[in-house]
C-alpha positions as CSV (number, residue, x, y, z in Angstrom):
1,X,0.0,0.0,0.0
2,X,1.3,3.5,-1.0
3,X,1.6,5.7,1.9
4,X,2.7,9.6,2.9
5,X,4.5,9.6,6.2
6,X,5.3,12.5,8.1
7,X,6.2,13.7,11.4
8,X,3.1,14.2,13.5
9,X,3.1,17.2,15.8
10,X,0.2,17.2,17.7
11,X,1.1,14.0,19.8
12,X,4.0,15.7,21.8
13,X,5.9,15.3,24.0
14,X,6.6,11.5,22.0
15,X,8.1,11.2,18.5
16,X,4.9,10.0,16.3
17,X,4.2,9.8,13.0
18,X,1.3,9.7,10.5
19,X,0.8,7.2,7.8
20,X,-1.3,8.8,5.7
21,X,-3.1,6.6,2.3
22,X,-4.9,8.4,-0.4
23,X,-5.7,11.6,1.9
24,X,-6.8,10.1,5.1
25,X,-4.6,9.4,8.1
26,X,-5.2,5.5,8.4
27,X,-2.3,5.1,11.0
28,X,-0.3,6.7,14.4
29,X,3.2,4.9,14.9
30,X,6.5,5.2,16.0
31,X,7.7,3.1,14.2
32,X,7.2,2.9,10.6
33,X,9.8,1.4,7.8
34,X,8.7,2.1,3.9
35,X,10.5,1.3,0.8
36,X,10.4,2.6,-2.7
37,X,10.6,6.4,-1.6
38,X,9.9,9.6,-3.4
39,X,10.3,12.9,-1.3
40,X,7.6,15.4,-1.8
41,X,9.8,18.9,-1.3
42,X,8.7,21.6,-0.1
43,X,8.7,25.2,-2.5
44,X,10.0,28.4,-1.0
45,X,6.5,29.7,0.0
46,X,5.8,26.3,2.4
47,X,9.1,26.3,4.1
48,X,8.5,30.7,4.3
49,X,5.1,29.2,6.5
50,X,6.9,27.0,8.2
51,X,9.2,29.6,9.4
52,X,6.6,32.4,10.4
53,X,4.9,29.7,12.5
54,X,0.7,28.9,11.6
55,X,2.3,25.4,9.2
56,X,4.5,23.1,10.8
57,X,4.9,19.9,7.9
58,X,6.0,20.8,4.4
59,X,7.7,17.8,3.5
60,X,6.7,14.5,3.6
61,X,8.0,11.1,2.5
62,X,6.1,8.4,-0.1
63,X,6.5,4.6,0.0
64,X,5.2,1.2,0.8
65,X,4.7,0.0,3.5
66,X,6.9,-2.7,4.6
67,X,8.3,-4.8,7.8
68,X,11.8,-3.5,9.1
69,X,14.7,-5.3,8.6
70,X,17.4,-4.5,11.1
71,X,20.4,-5.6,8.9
72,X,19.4,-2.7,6.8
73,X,20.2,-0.4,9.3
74,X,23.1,-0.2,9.5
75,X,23.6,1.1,5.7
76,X,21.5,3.7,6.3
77,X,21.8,7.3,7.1
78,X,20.2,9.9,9.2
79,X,18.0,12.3,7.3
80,X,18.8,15.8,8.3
81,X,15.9,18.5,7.2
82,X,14.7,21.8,8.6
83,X,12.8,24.1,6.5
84,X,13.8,26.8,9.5
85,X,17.5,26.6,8.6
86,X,17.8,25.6,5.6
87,X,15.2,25.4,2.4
88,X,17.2,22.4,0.3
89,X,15.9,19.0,0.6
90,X,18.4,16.1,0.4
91,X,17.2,13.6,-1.5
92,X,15.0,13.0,-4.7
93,X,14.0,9.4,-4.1
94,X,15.6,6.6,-2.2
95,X,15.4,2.5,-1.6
96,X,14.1,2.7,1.7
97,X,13.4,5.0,4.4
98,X,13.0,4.3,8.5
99,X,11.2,6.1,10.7
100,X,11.7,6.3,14.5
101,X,12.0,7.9,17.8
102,X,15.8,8.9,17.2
103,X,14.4,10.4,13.6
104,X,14.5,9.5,10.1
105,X,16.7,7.0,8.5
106,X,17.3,6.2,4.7
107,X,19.0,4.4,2.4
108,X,20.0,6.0,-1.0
């Protein structure tokens, strides 16, 4: 199943995020591993809204959904993004992404 996943703010003070299929949040975890990923970036106007505070998610990640594999790990990298530093987004697409508590992992 095809899936947006994204960071959930509203469930503070834990790390959860929102699995998200054809519009409709289906899903709270946090833990969620997808493969197959395309980034949706964010333009210069989201991460301007982002920055002057009413919007909080402007990027957001696309995949299946699939069972983790821990032996994947350790290939993978941490995903660094903050549209309130810094407006580039590092990645296009990748083979697999990881979401948890410690943040965002993927695979390139």
């Amino acid at each position: 199943m095809r899936v947006n996943v994204y960071r959930n703010l509203n469930k503070r003070p834990t790390v959860v995020y929102s699995i998200q299929h054809k519009g409709k949040v289906i899903d709270w975890r946090t833990d969620v591993f997808i493969v197959n990923v395309t980034a949706k970036h964010p333009n210069a106007k989201q991460c301007a809204a982002v920055r002057s505070g009413p919007r909080q998610v402007c990027a957001w990640l696309k995949g299946d959904l699939s069972t983790f594999d821990p032996s994947l790990h350790k290939d993978g990298e941490r995903l660094q993004f903050d549209p309130k530093v810094d407006d580039s987004f590092p990645f296009d697409q990748c083979e697999w992404a990881h979401f948890t508590p410690l943040g965002v992992f993927i695979k390139k």
